[in-house]
KEMI-978346 format. One record per residue (C-alpha): x, y, z; residue number from 1. Coordinates in Angstrom, 2 decimals, always signed. Layout:
BEGIN
        X        Y        Z  num
        X        Y        Z  NUM
...
//
This chain:
BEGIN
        X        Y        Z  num
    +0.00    +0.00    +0.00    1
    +2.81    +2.57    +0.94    2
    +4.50    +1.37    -2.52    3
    +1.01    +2.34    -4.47    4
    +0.77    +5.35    -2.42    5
    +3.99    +6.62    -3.07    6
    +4.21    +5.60    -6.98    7
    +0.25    +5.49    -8.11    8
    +0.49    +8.58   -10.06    9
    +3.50    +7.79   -11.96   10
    +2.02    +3.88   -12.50   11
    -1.42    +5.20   -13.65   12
    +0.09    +7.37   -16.23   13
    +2.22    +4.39   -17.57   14
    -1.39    +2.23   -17.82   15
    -2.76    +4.98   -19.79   16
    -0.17    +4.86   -22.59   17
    +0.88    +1.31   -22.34   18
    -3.22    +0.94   -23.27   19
    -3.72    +3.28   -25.54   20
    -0.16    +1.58   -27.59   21
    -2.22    -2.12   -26.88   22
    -5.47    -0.54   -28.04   23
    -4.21    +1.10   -31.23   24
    -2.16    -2.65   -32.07   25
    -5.76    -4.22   -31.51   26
    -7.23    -1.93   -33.91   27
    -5.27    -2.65   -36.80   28
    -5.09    -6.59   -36.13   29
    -7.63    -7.31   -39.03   30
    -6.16    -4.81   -41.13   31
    -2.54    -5.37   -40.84   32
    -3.11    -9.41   -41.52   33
    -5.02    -8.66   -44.82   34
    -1.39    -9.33   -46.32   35
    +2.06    -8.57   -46.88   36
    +2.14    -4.99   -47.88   37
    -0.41    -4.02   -45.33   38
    +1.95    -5.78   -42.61   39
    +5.06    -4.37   -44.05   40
    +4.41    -1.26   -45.16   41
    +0.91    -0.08   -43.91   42
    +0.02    -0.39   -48.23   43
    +1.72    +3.12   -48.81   44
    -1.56    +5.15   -47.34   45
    -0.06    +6.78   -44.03   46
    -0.51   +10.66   -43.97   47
    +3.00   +12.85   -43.90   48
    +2.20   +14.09   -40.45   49
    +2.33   +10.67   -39.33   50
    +4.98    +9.04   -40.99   51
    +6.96   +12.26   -39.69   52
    +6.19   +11.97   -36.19   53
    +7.22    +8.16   -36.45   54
   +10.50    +9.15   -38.29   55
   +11.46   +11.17   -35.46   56
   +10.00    +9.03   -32.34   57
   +11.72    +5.92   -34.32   58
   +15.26    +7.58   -33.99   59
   +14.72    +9.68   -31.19   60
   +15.00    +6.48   -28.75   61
   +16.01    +5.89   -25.32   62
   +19.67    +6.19   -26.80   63
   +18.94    +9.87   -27.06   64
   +16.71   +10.79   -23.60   65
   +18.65    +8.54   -21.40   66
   +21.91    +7.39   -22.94   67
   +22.89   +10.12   -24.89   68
   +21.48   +12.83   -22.10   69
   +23.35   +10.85   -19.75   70
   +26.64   +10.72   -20.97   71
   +26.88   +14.57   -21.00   72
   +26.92   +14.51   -17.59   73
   +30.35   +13.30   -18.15   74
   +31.47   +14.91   -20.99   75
   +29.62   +18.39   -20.30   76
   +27.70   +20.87   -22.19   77
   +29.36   +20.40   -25.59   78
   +28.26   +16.79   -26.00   79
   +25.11   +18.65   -28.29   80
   +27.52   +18.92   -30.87   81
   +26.01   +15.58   -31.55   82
   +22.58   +16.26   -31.36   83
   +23.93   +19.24   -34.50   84
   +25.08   +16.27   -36.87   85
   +22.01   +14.66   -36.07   86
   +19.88   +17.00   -37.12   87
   +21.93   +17.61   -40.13   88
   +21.70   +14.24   -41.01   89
   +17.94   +14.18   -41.23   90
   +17.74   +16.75   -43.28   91
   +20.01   +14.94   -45.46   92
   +17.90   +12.02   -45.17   93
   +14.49   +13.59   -46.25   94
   +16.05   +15.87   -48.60   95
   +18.16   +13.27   -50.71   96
   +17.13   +10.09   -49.46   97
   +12.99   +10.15   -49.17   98
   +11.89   +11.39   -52.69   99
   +13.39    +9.26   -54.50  100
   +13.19    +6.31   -51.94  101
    +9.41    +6.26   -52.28  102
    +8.99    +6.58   -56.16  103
   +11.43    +3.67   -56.56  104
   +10.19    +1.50   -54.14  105
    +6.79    +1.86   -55.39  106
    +8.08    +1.53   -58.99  107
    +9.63    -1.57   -58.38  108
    +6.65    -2.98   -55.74  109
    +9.34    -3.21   -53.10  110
    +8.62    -4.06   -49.47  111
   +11.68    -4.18   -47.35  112
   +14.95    -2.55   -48.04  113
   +17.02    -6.19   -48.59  114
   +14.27    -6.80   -51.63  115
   +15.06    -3.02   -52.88  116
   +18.89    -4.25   -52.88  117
   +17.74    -7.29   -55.11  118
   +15.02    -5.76   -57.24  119
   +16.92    -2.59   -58.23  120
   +20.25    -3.93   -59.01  121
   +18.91    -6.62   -60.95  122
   +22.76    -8.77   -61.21  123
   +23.70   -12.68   -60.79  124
   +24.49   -11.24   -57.32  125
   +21.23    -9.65   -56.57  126
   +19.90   -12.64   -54.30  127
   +22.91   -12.90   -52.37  128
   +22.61    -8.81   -51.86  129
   +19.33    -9.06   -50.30  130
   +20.43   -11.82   -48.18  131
   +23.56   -10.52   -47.08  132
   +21.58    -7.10   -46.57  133
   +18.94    -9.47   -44.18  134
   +21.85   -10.39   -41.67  135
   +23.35    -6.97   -41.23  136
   +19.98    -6.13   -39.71  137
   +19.53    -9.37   -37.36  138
   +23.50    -8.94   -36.40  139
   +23.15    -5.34   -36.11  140
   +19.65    -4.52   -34.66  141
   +19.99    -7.50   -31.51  142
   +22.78    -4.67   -30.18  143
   +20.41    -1.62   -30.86  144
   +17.52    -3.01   -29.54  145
   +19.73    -4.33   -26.12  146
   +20.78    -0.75   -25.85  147
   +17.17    +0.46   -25.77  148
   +15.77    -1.85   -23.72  149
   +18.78    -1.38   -21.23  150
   +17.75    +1.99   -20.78  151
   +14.51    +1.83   -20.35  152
   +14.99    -1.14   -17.96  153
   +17.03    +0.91   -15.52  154
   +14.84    +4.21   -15.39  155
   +12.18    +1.90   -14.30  156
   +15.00    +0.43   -11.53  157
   +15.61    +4.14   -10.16  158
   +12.36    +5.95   -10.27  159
    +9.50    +3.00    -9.35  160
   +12.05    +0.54    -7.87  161
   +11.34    -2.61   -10.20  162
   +14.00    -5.07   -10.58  163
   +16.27    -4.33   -13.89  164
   +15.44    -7.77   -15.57  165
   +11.57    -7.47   -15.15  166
   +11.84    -3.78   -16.14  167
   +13.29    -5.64   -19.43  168
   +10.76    -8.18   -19.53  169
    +8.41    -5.85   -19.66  170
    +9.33    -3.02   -22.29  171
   +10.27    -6.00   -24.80  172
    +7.17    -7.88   -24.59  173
    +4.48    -5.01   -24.74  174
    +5.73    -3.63   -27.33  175
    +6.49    -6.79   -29.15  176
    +2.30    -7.17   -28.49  177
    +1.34    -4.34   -30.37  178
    +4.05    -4.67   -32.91  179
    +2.99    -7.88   -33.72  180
    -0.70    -7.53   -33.86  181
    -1.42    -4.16   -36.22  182
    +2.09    -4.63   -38.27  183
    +3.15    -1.17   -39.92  184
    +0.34    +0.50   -38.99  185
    +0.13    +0.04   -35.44  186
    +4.24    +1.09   -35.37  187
    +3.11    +4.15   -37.20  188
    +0.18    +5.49   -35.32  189
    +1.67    +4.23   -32.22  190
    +4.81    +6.13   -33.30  191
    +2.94    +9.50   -33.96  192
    +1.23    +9.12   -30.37  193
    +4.84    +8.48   -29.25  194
    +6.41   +11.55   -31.00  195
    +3.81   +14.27   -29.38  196
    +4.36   +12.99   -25.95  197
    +8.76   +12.84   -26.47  198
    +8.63   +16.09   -28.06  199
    +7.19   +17.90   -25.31  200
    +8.51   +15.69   -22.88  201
   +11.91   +16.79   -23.98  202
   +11.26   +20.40   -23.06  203
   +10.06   +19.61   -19.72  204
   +13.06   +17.25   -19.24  205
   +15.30   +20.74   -19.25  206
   +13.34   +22.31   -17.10  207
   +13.55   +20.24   -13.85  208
   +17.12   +21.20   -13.04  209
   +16.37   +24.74   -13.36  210
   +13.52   +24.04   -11.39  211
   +15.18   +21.92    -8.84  212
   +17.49   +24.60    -7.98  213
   +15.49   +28.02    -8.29  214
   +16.30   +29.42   -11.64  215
   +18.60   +29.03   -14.39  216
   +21.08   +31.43   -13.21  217
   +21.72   +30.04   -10.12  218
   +21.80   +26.25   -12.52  219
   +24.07   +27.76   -14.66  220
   +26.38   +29.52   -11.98  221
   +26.20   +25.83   -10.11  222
   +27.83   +23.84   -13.42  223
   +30.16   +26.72   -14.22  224
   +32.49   +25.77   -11.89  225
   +32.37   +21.95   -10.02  226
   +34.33   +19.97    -7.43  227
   +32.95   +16.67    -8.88  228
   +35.61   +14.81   -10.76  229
   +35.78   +12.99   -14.08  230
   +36.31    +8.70   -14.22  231
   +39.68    +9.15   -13.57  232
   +39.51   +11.27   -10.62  233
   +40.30   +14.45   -11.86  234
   +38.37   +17.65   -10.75  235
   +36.10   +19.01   -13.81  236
   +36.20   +22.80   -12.43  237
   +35.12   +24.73   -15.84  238
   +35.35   +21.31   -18.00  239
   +31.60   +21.55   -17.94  240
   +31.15   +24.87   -20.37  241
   +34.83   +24.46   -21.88  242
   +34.56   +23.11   -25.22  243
   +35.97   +19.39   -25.50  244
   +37.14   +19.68   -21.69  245
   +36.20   +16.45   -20.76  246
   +35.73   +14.39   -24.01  247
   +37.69   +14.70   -27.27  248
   +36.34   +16.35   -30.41  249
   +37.22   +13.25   -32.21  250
   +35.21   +11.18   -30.13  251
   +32.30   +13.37   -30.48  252
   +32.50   +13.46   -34.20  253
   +32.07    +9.20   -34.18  254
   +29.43    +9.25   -31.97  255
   +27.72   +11.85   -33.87  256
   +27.81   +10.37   -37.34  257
   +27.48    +6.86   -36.20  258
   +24.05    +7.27   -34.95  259
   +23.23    +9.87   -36.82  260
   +24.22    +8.68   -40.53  261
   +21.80    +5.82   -39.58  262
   +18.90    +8.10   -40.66  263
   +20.56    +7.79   -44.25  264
   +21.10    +3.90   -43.60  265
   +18.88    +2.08   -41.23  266
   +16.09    +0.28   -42.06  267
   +14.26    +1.23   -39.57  268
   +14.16    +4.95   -40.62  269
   +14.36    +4.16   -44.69  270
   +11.27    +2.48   -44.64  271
    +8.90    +5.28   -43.28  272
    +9.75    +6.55   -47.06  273
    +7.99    +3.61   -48.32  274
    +4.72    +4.19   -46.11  275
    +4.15    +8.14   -46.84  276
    +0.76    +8.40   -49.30  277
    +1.87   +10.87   -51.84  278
    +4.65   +13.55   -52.49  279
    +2.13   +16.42   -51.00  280
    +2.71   +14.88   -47.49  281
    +6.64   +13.75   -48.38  282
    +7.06   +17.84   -48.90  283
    +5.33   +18.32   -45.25  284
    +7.24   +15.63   -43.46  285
   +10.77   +17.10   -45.31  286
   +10.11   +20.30   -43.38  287
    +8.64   +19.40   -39.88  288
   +10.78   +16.01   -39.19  289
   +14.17   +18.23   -38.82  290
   +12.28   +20.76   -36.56  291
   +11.01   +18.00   -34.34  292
   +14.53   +16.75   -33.87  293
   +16.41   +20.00   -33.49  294
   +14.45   +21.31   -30.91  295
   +14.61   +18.11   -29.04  296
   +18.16   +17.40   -28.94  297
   +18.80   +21.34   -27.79  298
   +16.61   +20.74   -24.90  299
   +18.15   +17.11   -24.22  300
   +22.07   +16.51   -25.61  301
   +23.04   +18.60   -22.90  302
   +21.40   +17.63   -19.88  303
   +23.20   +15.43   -18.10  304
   +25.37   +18.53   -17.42  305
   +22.96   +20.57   -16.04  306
   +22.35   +17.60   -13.24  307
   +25.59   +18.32   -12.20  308
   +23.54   +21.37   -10.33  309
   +21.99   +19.12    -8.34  310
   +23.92   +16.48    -7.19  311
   +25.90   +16.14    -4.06  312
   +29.65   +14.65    -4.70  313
   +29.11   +11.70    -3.24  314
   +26.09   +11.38    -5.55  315
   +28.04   +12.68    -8.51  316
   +30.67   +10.31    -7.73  317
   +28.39    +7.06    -8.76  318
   +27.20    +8.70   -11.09  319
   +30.29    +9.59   -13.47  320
   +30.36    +5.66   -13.71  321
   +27.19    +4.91   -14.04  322
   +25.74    +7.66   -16.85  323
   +23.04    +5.07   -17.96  324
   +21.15    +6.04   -14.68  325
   +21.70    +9.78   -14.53  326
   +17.93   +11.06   -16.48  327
   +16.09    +8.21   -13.66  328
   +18.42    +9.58   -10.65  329
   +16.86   +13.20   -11.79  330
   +13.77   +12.10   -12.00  331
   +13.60   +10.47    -8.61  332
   +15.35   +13.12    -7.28  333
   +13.16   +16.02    -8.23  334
   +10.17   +14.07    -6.54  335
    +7.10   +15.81    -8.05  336
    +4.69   +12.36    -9.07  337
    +2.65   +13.91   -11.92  338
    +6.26   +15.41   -13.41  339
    +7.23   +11.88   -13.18  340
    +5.10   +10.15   -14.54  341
    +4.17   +12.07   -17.80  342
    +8.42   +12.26   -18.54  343
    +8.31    +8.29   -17.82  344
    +5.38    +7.76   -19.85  345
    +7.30    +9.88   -23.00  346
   +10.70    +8.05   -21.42  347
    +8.87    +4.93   -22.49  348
    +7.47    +6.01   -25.34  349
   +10.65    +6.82   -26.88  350
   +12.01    +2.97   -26.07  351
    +8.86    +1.43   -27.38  352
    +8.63    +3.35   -30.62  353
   +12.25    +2.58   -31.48  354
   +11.76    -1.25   -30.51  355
    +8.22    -1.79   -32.56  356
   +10.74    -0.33   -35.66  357
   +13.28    -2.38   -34.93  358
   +10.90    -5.57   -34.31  359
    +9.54    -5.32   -37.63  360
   +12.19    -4.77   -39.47  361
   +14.13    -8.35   -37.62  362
   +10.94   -10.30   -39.08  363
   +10.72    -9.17   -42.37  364
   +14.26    -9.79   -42.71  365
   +14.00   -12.99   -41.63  366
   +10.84   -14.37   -43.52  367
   +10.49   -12.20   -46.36  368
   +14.22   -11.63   -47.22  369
   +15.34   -15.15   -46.32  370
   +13.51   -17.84   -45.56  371
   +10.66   -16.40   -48.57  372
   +13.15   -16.02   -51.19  373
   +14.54   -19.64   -51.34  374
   +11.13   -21.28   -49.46  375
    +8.53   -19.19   -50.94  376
    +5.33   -19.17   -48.82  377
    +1.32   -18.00   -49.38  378
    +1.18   -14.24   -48.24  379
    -0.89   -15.07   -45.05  380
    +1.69   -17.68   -44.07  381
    +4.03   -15.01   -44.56  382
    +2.42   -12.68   -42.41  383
    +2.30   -15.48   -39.51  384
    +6.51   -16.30   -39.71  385
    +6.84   -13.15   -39.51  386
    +4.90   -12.57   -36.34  387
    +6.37   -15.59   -34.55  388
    +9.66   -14.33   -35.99  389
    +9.01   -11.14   -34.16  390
    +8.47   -13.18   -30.85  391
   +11.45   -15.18   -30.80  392
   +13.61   -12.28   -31.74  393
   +12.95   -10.40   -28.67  394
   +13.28   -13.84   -26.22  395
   +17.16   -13.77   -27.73  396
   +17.07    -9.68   -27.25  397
   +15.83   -10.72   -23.64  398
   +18.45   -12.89   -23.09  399
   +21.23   -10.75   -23.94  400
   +19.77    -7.41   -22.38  401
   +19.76    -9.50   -18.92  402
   +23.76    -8.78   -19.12  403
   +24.75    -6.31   -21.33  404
   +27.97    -5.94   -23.05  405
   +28.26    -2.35   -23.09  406
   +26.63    +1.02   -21.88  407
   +23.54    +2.70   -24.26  408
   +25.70    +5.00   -25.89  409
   +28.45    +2.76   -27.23  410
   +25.67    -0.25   -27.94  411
   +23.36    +2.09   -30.32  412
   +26.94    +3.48   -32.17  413
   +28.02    +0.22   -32.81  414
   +24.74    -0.82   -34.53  415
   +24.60    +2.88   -36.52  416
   +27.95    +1.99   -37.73  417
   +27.68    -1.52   -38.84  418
   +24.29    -0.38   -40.82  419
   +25.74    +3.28   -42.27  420
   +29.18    +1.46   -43.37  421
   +27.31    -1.51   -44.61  422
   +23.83    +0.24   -46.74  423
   +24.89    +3.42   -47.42  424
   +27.41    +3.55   -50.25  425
   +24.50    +0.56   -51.94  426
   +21.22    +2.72   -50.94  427
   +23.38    +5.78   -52.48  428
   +24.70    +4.32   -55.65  429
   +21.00    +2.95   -56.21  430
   +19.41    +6.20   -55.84  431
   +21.11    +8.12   -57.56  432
   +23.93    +6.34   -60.00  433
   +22.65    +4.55   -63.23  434
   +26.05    +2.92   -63.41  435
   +25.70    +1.00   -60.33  436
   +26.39    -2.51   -60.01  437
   +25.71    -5.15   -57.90  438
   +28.74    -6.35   -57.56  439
   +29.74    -2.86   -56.29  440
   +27.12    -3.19   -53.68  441
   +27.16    -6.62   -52.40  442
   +30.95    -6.31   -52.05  443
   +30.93    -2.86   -50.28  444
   +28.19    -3.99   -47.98  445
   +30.47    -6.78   -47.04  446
   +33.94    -5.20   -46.48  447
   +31.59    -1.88   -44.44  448
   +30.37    -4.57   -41.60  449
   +33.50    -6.49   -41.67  450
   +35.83    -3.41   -41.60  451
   +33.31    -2.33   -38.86  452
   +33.90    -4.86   -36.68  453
   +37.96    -5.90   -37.12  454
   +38.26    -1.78   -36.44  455
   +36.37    -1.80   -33.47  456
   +37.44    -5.34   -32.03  457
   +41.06    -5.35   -33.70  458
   +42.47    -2.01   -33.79  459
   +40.37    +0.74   -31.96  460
   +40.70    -0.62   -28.47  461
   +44.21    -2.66   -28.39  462
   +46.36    +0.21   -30.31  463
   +47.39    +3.23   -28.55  464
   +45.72    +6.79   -29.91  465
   +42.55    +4.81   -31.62  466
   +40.33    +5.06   -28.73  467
   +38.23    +8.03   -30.35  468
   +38.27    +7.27   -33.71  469
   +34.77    +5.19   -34.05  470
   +34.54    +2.40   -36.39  471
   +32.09    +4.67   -38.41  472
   +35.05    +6.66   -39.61  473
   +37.09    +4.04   -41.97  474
   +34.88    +1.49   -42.28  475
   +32.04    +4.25   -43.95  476
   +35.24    +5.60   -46.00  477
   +36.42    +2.17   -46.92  478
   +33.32    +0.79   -48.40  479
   +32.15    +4.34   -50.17  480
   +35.23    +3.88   -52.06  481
   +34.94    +0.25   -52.61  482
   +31.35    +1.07   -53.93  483
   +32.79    +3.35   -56.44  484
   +36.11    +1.53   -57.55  485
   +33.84    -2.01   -58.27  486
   +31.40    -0.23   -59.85  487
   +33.65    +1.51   -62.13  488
   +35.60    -2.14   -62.81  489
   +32.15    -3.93   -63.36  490
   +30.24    -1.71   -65.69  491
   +29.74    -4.95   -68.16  492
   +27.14    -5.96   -65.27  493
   +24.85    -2.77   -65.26  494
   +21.25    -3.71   -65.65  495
   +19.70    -3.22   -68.79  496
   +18.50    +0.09   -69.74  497
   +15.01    -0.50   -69.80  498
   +15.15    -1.56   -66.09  499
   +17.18    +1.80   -65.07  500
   +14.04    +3.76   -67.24  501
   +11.50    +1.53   -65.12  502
   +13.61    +2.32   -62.05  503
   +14.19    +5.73   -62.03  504
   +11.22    +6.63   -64.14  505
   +12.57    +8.09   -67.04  506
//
C-alpha cells in the first residue's frame, strides 16, 4: 500500500499509454493481416504528419533521452555537438534520401529494403545482396535493440524501484504485443502518439534542473564551476562549459555520425519513405521532421550537465560511472509524481517506438528476405513467420539485455555503424547512379560490416591513440570507395536500360 501510495500517479500514467499503444495494435489486427504490404508497409496510405512523427520518435530512442542525455553529464555541455550532426543528417535524409526512396520502391513494388537491394540492381548477385543485406539487420539490430531496452529497464529500476530484468521483460514484450498484432500500422500510429508525448517531454526534461534549484542562473552559476571529478579522478572545475574539456572532439564526431548517418542507412528509418501516401505529405514531413529533432536534442544533448547542479559529490561520484542512470536519478530526485510520470510515460514512449521499428524490421528480414526467397510461402503464411519471428527475436534480445555488453551509448553506435558502413554507399549508388552494379554493392556492404567490426574489435581498443576514432570513420570511407572503384571495374554488369528507365522513371 505505501508502494502504491507513493508511486500510483506515476504507475497510472504508464497504464494509460501502455493501453492506448495495446489498443491502437488491436485496432489494426484485421487490417494489418489482410497481407504482406499491409503488414510491411501499412500499403503506402499513411498521412506525412504521421509518418513524420514516427521518423522522429523511431530515432529519437532511449539512446537519445537517457543514454545520450546521460553521458553529458560526463562529458559536459558540448556533447550537443552531436545532437547538430544529427539533425543535419535528417535533413540529409528527407532531402536526398525520401523522394526518391518512395517513387522507386513503389516503382519496383518493393517491401523491405534487402528486396530493394535485389530488385533494383537486378545482377547474378542480386539474391545474395538481399540476403547478405537481411543479416546486417539481425546482427546489427539485436545490439540496438539491447541498448534500448537497457535503458529503459534501468529508469524503471531508479524511479519505481522494479528489478532491472523485469523492467526488461516488460518493455520487450508489450511492445512486441502491439508490434505484432497491427504490423506497420500500429508502429506508425503508435509512433505518432509516441512523438507528441517525447517532443514535449523533452522540453520539460530541461526544465527540472532549473527548477530543482530556483532558476537558471543560479543552474548555470552551479555547473560553471564543479568539485565533482571525471572517471579518472580528476576535478572538472570549468570542463563543464569548456569546449571538449572532458571528451575529445574526435570522439564526439564518431558518436555523432554513427548514430546519426543511420537516418541515411537504417532500415528502420528508410522504410517510413515507403509508407508516406503521396509527395504532398513527403514535402510536409521534409520540413517538420528536422524541426522536431532539433528542438529536441537542444533541450536534451546537454542535460546530463545541467544535473551536475543538483547532485551532491558523493552522488556525482556514482554517477560519473554509471551515466546510464543519470535522467532516472533526476527524475527520482526532483520528486514531483505527476512530473514523473508524464516524462516516464514519454521516457517509455521513446524505447517502445524505437523497438516496434526495430521488431519489424528483424521479421521481415527474416521471412520475407530469407527464408521467402529460397522457401517461398502464401502471403498469409508469410504474415504469420513473420509474427512468430518477431516473438522469438525479442526472447534472444531478452536474453542478452539481462547482461549487457556495453553502456547505451556505445551499444546504439556500434549498430549505426555496422548499418551506415554496410547500406549506405549501396542505398546511395541505387538512388542516384545509373552505373551501379551489384557487384559494387554486395561487395561494399560486405567489407563496411567487416571493416566495422575488425576496427572496433582489432584495432580501436588494443592500439594506442585509436580510442576516439569510431569504427564509423574508416569502415564508412572504406566501403564508399569500394562502392565506387567495383562499380567503375564492373560496368559490363549494369542492368539493362530499360530496367534503369522503369527504375528511375525516365
Amino acid at each position: 500500500m505505501e508502494y502504491l501510495a507513493n508511486n500510483g500517479v506515476i504507475l497510472a500514467w504508464i497504464f494509460v499509454y501502455i493501453g492506448i499503444c495495446l489498443y491502437i495494435g488491436y485496432f489494426f489486427k484485421k487490417k494489418a493481416a489482410e497481407g504482406v504490404h499491409e503488414f510491411y508497409i501499412a500499403k503506402r496510405e499513411i498521412p506525412g504528419w504521421v509518418v513524420s512523427l514516427a521518423f522522429y520518435s523511431t530515432f529519437i530512442s532511449t539512446n537519445t533521452y537517457i543514454g545520450q542525455a546521460g553521458k553529458a553529464f560526463g562529458a559536459g555541455l558540448c556533447w550537443a555537438w552531436v545532437g547538430l550532426f544529427w539533425t543535419a543528417f535528417c535533413m540529409i535524409s528527407w532531402l536526398l534520401l525520401g523522394p526518391r526512396m518512395r517513387k522507386q520502391t513503389a516503382n519496383l513494388s518493393s517491401v523491405t529494403i534487402p528486396d530493394y537491394f535485389d530488385y533494383r540492381y537486378k545482377s547474378s548477385l542480386s539474391k545474395a545482396i538481399r540476403v547478405l543485406a537481411a543479416v546486417v539487420i539481425i546482427f546489427a539490430t539485436l545490439w540496438y535493440m539491447v541498448g534500448i531496452t537497457k535503458g529503459c529497464a534501468h529508469l524503471l529500476q531508479s524511479v519505481l524501484g522494479i528489478p532491472y530484468v523485469w523492467g526488461a521483460f516488460l518493455i520487450i514484450f508489450i511492445t512486441c504485443a502491439y508490434t505484432v498484432w497491427g504490423g506497420m500500422y500500429s508502429v506508425l500510429w503508435t509512433d505518432a502518439i509516441q512523438g507528441l508525448m517525447m517532443f514535449f517531454v523533452a522540453i520539460i526534461l530541461v526544465m527540472l534542473p532549473a527548477m530543482y534549484v530556483g532558476g537558471w542562473g543560479e543552474l548555470m552559476q552551479n555547473v560553471s564551476y564543479v568539485t565533482h571529478v571525471t572517471k579518472k579522478g580528476v576535478p572538472m572545475e570549468n570542463g563543464l562549459v569548456t569546449f571538449c574539456s572532458l571528451v575529445s572532439f574526435m570522439y564526439i564526431l564518431g558518436i555523432g555520425l554513427a548514430v546519426g548517418m543511420k537516418q541515411i542507412a537504417e532500415p528502420r528509418c528508410l522504410i517510413r519513405f515507403y509508407s508516406v501516401d503521396n509527395a504532398k505529405s513527403m514535402k510536409f514531413a521534409m520540413i517538420a521532421t528536422p524541426i522536431f529533432l532539433g528542438i529536441s536534442l537542444i533541450c536534451v544533448m546537454g542535460l546530463g550537465a545541467l544535473v551536475h547542479g543538483m547532485t551532491t559529490e558523493n552522488e556525482a561520484a556514482y554517477l560519473i560511472k554509471h551515466t546510464d542512470q543519470v535522467v532516472g536519478f533526476m527524475l527520482a530526485k526532483f520528486g514531483n509524481p505527476w512530473l514523473s510520470g508524464i516524462c516516464l510515460a514519454g521516457l517509455f514512449a521513446a524505447g517502445m517506438s524505437s523497438l516496434a521499428s526495430v521488431m519489424l524490421i528483424v521479421g521481415t528480414a527474416v521471412i520475407g528476405d530469407i527464408w521467402n526467397l529460397y522457401k517461398p510461402l502464401p502471403p498469409a503464411k508469410i504474415v504469420t513467420n513473420t509474427k512468430w519471428t518477431i516473438f522469438l527475436y525479442c526472447i534472444i534480445v531478452f536474453v542478452v539485455t539481462a547482461n549487457p555488453p556495453a553502456g547505451i551509448v556505445e551499444l546504439t553506435a556500434f549498430a549505426g555503424a555496422v548499418f551506415a558502413s554496410s547500406f549506405f554507399p549501396a542505398i546511395f549508388g541505387g538512388l542516384y547512379l545509373r552505373w551501379g552494379t551489384g557487384h559494387a554493392a554486395f561487395w561494399s556492404m560486405l567489407i563496411g560490416m567487416v571493416s566495422c567490426i575488425v576496427w572496433r574489435f582489432g584495432f580501436r581498443f588494443n592500439v594506442a591513440g585509436l580510442r576516439d576514432i569510431h569504427e564509423i570513420i574508416p569502415s564508412f570511407l572504406l566501403a564508399f570507395f569500394a562502392y565506387l572503384i567495383i562499380a567503375k571495374m564492373t560496368q559490363n554488369k549494369v542492368p539493362e536500360k530499360k530496367h534503369l528507365d522503369m527504375v528511375f522513371g525516365s
